[in-house]
C-alpha positions in Angstrom: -15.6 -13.5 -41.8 -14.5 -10.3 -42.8 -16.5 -8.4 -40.4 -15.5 -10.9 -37.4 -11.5 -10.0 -38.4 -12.4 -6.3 -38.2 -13.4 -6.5 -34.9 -11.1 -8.7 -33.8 -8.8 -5.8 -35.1 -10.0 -2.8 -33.3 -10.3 -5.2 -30.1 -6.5 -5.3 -30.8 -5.4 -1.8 -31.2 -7.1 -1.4 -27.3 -5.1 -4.0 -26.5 -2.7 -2.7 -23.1 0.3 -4.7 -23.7 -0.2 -7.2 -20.4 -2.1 -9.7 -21.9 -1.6 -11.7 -25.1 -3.5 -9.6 -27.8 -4.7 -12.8 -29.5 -8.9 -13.5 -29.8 -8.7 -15.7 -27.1 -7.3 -13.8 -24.7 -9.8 -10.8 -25.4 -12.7 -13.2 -25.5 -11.8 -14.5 -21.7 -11.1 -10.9 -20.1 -14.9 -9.9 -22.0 -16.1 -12.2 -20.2 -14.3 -11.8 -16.6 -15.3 -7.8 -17.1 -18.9 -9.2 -17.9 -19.5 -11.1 -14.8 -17.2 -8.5 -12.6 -17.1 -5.2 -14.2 -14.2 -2.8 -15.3 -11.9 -1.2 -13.6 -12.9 2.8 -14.5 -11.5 5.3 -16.3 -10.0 8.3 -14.2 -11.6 10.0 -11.8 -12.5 13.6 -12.8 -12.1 15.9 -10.6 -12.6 19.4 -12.4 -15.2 18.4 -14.9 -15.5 21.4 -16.5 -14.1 23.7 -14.7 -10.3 22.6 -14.8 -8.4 25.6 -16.2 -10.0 28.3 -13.4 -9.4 25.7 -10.6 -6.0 25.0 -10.9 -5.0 28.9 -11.6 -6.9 29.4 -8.6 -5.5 26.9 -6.7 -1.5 27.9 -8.4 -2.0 31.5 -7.4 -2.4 31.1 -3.7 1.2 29.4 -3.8 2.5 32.5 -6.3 1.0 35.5 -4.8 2.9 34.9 -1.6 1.7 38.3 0.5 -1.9 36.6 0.8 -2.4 33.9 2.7 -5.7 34.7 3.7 -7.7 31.8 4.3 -11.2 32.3 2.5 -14.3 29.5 1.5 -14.4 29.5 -2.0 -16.4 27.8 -4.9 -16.8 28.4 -8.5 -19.9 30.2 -8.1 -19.2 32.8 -5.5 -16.9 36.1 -6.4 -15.4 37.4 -3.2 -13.5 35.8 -0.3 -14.6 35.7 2.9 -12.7 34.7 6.0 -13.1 31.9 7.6 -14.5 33.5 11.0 -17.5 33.3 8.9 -20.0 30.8 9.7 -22.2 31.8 6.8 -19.8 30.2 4.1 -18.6 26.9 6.6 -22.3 25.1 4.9 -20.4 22.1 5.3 -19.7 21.1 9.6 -18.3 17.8 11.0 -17.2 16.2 14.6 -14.3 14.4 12.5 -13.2 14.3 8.6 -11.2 11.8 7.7 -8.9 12.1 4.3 -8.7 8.8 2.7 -10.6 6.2 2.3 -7.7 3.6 2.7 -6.3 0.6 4.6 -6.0 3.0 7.6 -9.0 5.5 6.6 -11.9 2.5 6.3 -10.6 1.6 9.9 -10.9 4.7 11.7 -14.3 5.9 9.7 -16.1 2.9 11.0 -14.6 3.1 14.7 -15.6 7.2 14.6 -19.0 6.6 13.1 -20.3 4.1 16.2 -20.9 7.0 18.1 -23.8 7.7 16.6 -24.1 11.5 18.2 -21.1 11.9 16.2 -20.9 13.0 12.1 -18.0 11.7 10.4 -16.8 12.5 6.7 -14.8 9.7 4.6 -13.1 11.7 1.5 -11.8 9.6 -0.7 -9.3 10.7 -4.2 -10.5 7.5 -5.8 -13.8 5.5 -7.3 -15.9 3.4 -5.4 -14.6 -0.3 -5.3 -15.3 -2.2 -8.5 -16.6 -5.8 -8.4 -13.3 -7.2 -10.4 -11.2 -6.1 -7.4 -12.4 -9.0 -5.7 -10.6 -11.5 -7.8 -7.7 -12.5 -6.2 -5.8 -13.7 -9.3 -6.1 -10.6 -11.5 -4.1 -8.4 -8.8 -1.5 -7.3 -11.1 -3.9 -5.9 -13.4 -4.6 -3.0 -10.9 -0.8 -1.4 -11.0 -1.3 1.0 -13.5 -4.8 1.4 -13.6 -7.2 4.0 -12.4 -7.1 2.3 -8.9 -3.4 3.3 -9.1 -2.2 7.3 -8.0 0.5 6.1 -10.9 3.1 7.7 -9.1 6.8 7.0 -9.6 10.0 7.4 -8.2 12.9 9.4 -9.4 15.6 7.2 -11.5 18.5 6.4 -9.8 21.3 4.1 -11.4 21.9 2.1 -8.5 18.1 0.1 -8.7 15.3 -0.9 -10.8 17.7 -1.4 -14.0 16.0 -3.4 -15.5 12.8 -2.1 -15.2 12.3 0.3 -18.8 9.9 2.4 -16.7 11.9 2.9 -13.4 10.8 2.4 -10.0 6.5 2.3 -10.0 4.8 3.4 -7.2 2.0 1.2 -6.4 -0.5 2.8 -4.1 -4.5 2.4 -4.4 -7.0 5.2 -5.1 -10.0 3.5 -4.3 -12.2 3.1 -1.7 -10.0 0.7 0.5 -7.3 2.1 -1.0 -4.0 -0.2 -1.3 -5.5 -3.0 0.5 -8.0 -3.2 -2.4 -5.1 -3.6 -5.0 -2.1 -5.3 -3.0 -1.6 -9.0 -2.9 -3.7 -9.5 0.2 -0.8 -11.1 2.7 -1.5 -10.7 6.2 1.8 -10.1 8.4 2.2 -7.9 11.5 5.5 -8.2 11.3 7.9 -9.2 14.4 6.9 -8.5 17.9 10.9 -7.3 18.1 9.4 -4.5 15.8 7.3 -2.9 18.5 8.9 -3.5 21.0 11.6 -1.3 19.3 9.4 1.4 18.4 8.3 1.4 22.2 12.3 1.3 23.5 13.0 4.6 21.2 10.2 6.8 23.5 7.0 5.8 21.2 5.5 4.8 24.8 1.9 2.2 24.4 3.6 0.6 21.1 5.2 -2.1 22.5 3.7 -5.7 21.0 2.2 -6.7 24.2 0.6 -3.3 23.9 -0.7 -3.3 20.3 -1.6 -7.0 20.1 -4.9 -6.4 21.3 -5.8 -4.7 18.3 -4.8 -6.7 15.9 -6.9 -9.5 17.2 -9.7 -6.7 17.7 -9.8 -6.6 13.9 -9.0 -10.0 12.9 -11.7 -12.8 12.0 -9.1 -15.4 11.5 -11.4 -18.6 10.3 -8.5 -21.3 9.8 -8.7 -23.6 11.8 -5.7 -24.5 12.1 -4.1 -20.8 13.1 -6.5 -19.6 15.0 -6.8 -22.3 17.6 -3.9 -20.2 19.2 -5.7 -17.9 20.9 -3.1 -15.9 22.6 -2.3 -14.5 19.2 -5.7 -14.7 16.8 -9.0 -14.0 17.4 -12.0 -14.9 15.0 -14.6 -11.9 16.0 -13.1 -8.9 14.4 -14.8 -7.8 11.1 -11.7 -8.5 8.8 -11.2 -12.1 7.4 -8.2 -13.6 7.3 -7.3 -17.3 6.2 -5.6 -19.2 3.3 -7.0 -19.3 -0.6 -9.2 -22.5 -1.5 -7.0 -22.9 -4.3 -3.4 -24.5 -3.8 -1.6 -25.8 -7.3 0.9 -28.2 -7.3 3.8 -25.7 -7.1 3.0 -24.4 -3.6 3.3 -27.8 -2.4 6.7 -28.6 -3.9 7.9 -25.3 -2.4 6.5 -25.8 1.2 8.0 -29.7 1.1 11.5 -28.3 -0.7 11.6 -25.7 2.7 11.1 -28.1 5.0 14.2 -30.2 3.3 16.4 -27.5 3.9 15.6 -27.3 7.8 13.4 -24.3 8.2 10.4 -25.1 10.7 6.8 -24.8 9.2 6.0 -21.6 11.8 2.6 -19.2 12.2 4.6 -15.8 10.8 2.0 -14.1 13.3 2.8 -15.9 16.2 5.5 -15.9 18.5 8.4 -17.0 16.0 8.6 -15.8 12.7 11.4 -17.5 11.7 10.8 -20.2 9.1 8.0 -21.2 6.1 4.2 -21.1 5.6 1.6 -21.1 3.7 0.2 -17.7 3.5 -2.2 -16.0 5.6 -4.3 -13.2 3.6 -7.1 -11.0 3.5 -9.5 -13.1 2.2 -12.6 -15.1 2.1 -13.5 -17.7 -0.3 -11.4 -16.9 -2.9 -12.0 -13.1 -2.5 -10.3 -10.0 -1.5 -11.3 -8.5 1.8 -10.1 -4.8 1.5 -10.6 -2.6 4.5 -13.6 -1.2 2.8 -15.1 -4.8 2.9 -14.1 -5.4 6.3 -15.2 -1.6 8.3 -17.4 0.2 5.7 -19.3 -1.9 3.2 -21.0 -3.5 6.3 -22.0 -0.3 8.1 -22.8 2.1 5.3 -26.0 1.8 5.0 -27.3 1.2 8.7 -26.1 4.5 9.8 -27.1 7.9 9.0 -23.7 9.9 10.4 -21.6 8.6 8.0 -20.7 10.5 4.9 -18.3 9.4 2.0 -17.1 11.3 -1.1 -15.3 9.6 -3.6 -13.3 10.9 -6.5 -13.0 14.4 -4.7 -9.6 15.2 -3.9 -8.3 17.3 -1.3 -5.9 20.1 -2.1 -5.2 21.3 1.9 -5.8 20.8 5.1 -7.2 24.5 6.4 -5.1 26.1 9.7 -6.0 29.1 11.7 -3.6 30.7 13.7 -4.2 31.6 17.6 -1.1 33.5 19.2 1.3 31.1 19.8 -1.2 28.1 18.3 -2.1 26.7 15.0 -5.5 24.4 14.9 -6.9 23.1 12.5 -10.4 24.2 11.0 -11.4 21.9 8.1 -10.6 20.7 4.7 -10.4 22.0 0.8 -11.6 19.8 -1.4 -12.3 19.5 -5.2 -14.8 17.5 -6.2 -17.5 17.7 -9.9 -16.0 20.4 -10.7 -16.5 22.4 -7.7 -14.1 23.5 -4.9 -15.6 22.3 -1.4 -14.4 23.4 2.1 -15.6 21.5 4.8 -15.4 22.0 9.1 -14.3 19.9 11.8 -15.6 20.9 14.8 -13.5 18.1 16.3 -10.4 16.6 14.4 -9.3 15.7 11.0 -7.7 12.5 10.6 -5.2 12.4 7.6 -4.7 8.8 6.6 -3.8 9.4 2.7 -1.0 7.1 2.8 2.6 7.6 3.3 3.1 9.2 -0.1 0.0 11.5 -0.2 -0.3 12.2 3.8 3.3 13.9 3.6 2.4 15.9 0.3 -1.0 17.4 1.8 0.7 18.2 5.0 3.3 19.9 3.0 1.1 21.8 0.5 -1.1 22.7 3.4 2.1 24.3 5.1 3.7 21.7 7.4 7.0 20.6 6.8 10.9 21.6 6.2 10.5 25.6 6.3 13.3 26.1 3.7 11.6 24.3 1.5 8.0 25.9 1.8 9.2 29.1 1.6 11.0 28.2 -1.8 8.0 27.3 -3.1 6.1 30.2 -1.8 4.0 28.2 1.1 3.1 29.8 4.5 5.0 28.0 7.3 2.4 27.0 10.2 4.5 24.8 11.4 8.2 23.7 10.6 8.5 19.6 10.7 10.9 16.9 8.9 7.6 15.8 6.8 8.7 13.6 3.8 11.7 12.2 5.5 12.6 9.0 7.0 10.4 7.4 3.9 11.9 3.8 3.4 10.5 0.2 1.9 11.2 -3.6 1.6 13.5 -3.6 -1.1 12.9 -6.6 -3.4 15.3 -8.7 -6.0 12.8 -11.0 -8.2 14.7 -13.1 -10.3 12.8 -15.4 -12.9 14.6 -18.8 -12.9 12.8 -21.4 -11.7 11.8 -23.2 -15.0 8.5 -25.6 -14.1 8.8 -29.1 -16.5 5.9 -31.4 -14.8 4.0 -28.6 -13.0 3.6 -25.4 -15.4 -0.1 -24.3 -14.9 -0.2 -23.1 -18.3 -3.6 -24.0 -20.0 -5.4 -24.2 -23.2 -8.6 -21.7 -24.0 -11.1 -24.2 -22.7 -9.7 -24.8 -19.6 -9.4 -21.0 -18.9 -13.0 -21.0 -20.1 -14.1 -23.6 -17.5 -12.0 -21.8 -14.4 -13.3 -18.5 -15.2 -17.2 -20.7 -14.7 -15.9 -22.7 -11.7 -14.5 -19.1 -9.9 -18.0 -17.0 -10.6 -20.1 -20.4 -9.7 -17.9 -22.0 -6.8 -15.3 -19.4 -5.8 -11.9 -22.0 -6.4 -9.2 -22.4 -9.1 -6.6 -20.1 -10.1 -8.4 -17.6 -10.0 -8.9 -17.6 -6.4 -5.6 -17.3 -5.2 -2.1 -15.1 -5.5 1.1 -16.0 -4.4 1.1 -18.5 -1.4 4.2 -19.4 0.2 6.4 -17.2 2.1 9.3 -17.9 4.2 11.7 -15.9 6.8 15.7 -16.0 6.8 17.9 -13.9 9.9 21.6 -13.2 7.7 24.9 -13.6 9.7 24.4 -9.4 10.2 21.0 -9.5 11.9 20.8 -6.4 14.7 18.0 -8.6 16.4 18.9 -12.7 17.5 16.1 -14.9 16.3 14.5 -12.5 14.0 14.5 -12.3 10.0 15.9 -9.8 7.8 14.9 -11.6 4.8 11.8 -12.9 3.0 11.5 -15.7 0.6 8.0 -15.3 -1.7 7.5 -17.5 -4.6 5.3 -16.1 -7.6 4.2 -17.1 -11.2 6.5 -15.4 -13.9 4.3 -12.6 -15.7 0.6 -14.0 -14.6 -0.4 -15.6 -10.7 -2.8 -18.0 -12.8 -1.0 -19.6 -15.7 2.6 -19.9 -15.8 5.6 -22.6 -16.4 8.3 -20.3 -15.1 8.6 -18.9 -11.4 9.9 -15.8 -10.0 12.3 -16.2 -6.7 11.6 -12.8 -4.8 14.3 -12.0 -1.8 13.0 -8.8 -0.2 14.7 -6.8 2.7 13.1 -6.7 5.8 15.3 -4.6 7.7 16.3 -1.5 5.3 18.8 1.5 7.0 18.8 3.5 4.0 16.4 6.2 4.4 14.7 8.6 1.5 12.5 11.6 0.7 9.5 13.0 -0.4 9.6 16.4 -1.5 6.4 19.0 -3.9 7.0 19.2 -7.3 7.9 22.9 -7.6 6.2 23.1 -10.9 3.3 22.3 -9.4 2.8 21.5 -5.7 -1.0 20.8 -5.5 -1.6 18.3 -8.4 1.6 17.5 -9.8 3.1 14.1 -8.9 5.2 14.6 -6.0 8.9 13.7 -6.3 10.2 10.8 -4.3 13.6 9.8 -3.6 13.7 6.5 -2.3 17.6 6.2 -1.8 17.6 2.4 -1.7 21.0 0.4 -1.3 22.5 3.7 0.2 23.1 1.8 3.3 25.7 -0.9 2.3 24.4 -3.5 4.8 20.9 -3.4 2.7 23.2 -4.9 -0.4 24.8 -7.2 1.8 22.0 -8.9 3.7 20.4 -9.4 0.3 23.2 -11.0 -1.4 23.2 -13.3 1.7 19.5 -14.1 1.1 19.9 -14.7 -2.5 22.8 -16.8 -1.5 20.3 -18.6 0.8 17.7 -19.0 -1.5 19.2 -20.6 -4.3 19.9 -23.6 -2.2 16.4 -25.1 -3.0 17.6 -26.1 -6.2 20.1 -28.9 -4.7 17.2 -30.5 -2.7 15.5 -34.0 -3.3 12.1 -32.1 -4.3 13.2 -29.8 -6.4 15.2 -32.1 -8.6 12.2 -34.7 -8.1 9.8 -32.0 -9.2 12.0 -31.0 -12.3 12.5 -27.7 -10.8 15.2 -26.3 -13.2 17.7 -22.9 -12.6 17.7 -21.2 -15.5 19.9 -18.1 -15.4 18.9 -17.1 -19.0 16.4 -14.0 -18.1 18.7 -12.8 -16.0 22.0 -11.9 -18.0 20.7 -9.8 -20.7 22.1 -7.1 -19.8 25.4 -6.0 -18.4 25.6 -8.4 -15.6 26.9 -10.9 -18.6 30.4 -9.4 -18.4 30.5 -10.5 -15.2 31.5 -14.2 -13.8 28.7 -15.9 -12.6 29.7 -17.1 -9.3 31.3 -13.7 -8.0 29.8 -11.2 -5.8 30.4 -9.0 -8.4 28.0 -10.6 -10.7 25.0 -10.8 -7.6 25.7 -7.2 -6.7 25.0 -6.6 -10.3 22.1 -8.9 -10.6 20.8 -6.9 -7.0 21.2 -3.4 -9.2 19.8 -4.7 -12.2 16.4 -6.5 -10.5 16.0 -4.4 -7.5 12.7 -3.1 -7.1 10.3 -1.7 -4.5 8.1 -4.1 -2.7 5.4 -1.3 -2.2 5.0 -0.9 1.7 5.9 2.9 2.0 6.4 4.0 5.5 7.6 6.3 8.1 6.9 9.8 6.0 5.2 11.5 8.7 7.4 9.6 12.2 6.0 9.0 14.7 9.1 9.7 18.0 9.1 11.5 21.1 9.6 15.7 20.9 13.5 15.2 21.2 13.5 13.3 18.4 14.2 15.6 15.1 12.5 13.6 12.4 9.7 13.2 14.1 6.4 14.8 12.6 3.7 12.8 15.5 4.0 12.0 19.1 3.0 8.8 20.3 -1.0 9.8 20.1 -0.5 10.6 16.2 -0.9 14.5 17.0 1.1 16.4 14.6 3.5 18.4 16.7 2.7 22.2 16.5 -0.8 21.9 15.6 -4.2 21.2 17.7 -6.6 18.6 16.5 -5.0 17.1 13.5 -3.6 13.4 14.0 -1.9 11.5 11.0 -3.1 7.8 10.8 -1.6 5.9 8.3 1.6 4.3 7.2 3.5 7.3 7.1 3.6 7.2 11.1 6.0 3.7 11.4 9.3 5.1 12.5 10.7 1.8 11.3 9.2 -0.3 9.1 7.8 -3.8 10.1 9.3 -7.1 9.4 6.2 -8.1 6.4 3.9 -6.3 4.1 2.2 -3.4 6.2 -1.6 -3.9 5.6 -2.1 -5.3 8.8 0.1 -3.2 11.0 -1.9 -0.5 9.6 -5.4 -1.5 10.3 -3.7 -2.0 14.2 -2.3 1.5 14.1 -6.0 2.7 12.7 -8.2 0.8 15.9 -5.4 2.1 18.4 -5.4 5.6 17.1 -9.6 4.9 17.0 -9.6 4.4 20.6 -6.9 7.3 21.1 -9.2 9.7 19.7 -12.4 8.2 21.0 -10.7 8.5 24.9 -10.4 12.3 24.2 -13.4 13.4 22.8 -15.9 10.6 24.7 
């Protein structure tokens, strides 16, 4: 007995603080990490050698007279310049940095030439097994799948949140689409034909909505019998989870009561409610890697991927009145890498990461480079123009008749019914999302706002909901910006500005105003759907009354917090344009064979989560490339 306590103890003291730390709830995740793994610890990029790879790496940015750009690796003594060819042991058509939504996309699409030889670097680990499970996608925000980055505190959002702001971006093979809650949008056709009518010529919707069916295998029946929108040939599955509890249902009827109009959010008219489409199959994730790489890997031979090696700058040779680029530095085991590109590198790192290598590689606002002691090759906005979805989740939906809470055995059993069948809560995330346009929409008959529905604290077991009201349409605009302590592996600093813009405040008071109106509908109140404002006023909001604007703008302050769909970093705009970084071929301005794929490109975010707008701008920029080099 005693010896059964002990353990249970030290089980304990590893406990992490977002589960229950109670015996049962250790014995279940034992068992879910027995059939499907763990997550990893770090990766380790420096092994051994950490201390003379990072002075290394921190001197080139402090001894600013030498900018000399030399192969080097812990065992060799001298530099050598990069005209070279003895020390470039490494040579490529195409390297692609990140292994990511957008990375996995444009690996695969390079790599079916197969006189070509591509390299996939990826930051992060290989994709574990548990990844797959649909229901434990919170688990991932935080953990080694995660860069862990946050943003900088600012009083006007995220007060309630004792850490700040989190940035959730993956480091993984697949990279966010291997961690994100799997919801399939492309957003508004309005959207691209926007980005099109502000010089971004061959992004109009008519335009890019070949590619998105290129890369869709949509196998529900019911959506994809449109077939002016969805295809089911591409290599990416998309449908709904196997698993729908009662709650779903209530909130799909309670919609429908209110007068929206069930719609397909990826067809014509995104106005109105559905029940989610996602990247899934089964019950499981489909991350890019699934979907582009995993399939291919092993068939052919010009492929190469890295994992855990990160990349510390993108390598740039000056010609006259030209800068091209020549390769990649990477660190990987301990051991600093340089790699060639006889053809192009491909950054797709991810909104965050793409600006921060451009910038510590020496593209980006001049003033600021030079600060920090970085050769200027080129001087671009990099790190502006960053923006999100802004989202207020507000626990108050108190479940009576339909909590999904359960008792250990029936936990026990779903865990058995997910590894044996694929169904139960385990095989599903949030699932019904809906689209409001506010009195102050820019665009007639397209939303601003988005309605999502999750359990409070777990996606599985639950008897209190969150409401979530998330901006689609933000005009406040941040930054990116090096840490000046340290610009190659400390955390860069971001500066999300959110509510800057007072229209972003206003059109998500109006939601919230909207939203709240389920509770006086027939299903609700025959569903025992209770509003329970109790989570929400402890804090200062309480001095407020409840019913003024006052009180919401507070509430708004105090629950704000990023939806995690990070664009628009490294714009994409014609030459005239001064925040642009990319012309409408993703080419950085300035420099010759180096195109930026990835979220960072979106001048203006999309009306929806961004995974699938980014595996479109990944097969366009594909074909792009492909039309150059064929």
């Amino acid at each position: 007995m005693t010896s059964v306590a002990n353990i249970t103890e030290d089980l304990c003291k590893i406990c992490d603080g977002r589960v229950e730390c109670a015996p049962t709830a250790i014995l279940l995740i034992s068992l879910v990490h027995t059939l499907y793994g763990h997550i990893g610890s770090e990766p380790d990029y420096f092994r051994n050698n950490k201390v003379s790879l990072k002075s290394e790496s921190k001197r080139e940015f402090e001894d600013k007279p030498r900018y000399k750009l030399a192969y080097r690796s812990k065992f060799l003594e001298d530099d050598k310049n990069y005209d070279d060819e003895d020390y470039m042991n490494l040579e490529y058509d195409f390297i692609v940095i990140g292994g990511g939504t957008a990375g996995c996309v444009v690996a695969s699409r390079l790599s079916e030439n197969r006189k070509w030889k591509v390299l996939l670097i990826e930051a992060g680990h290989e994709q574990p097994k548990i990844a797959s499970i649909p229901g434990l996608t919170s688990e991932f925000k935080g953990s080694s799948l995660d860069w862990q980055y946050s943003m900088r505190p600012k009083k006007g959002f995220c007060q309630n949140r004792p850490s700040g702001c989190e940035v959730v971006q993956g480091r993984v093979l697949g990279g966010t689409s291997t961690i994100n809650d799997m919801a399939y949008m492309r957003g508004s056709p309005a959207d691209y034909d926007e980005w099109a009518l502000n010089g971004n010529e061959g992004w109009s919707f008519s335009q890019v909505l070949p590619y998105f069916k290129y890369s869709e295998g949509n196998y529900d029946k019911d959506i994809s019998k449109s077939k002016l929108f969805h295809s089911t040939q591409g290599p990416l599955d998309v449908g709904r989870y196997p698993y729908v509890d009662d709650n779903a249902d209530v909130l799909l009827s309670a919609f429908n009561d209110l007068g929206y109009n069930y719609t397909d959010v990826n067809g014509k008219n995104q106005l109105g409610f559905m029940r989610i489409q996602t990247m899934s199959y089964i019950g499981e994730r489909v991350s890019s890697y699934n979907a582009f790489i995993e399939p291919i890997r092993k068939l052919r031979t010009n492929i190469e991927i890295v994992t855990e090696a990160l990349v510390t700058k993108i390598l740039l040779k000056e010609n006259r009145d030209s800068v091209k680029v020549i390769g990649v530095e990477y660190i990987t085991n301990g051991t600093k890498v340089t790699a060639k590109a006889s053809k192009e590198v491909i950054l797709s790192a991810g909104a965050i990461n793409s600006a921060k290598l451009l910038m510590q590689s020496g593209i980006g606002p001049k003033d600021y480079l030079e600060y920090l002691n970085i050769k200027v090759f080129n001087d671009l906005p990099v790190g502006g123009n960053f923006h999100d979805h802004l989202s207020v989740c507000l626990p108050v939906i108190k479940l009576i008749k339909t909590a999904t809470t359960s008792n250990f055995p029936e936990k026990l059993k779903d865990i058995t019914n997910y590894y044996s069948k694929g169904i139960g809560p385990l095989s599903t995330n949030f699932q019904v999302v809906a689209f409001y346009e506010t009195s102050i929409s820019e665009i007639l008959k397209t939303p601003d706002i988005e309605f999502r529905f999750r359990g409070h604290n777990s996606n599985m077991y639950y008897d209190k909901m969150d409401i979530c009201t998330s901006l689609l349409t933000p005009r406040s605009r941040g930054q990116i910006v090096l840490n000046a302590t340290d610009p190659i592996f400390g955390a860069p600093l971001i500066y999300p500005n959110f509510l800057k813009d007072p229209t972003d405040e206003k059109k998500l008071l109006e939601g919230i105003q909207e939203v709240v109106k389920l509770f006086d509908t027939e299903v609700f109140k025959n569903a025992e759907f209770e509003f329970d404002p109790r989570p929400i006023l402890k804090n200062e909001c309480s001095d407020h009354e409840r019913v003024s604007e006052e009180f919401w703008s507070c509430i708004v302050r105090q629950f704000s917090a990023p939806l995690h769909n990070y664009v628009g970093t490294c714009k994409m705009g014609p030459s005239k344009d001064p925040e642009s970084v990319v012309d409408n071929s993703l080419r950085v301005y300035g420099v010759t064979n180096l195109r930026v794929v990835d979220s960072s490109i979106i001048p203006k975010i999309t009306r929806g989560s961004t995974a699938a707008p980014v595996i479109m701008i990944a097969e366009k920029a594909s074909d792009l490339i492909k039309s150059v080099w064929y």
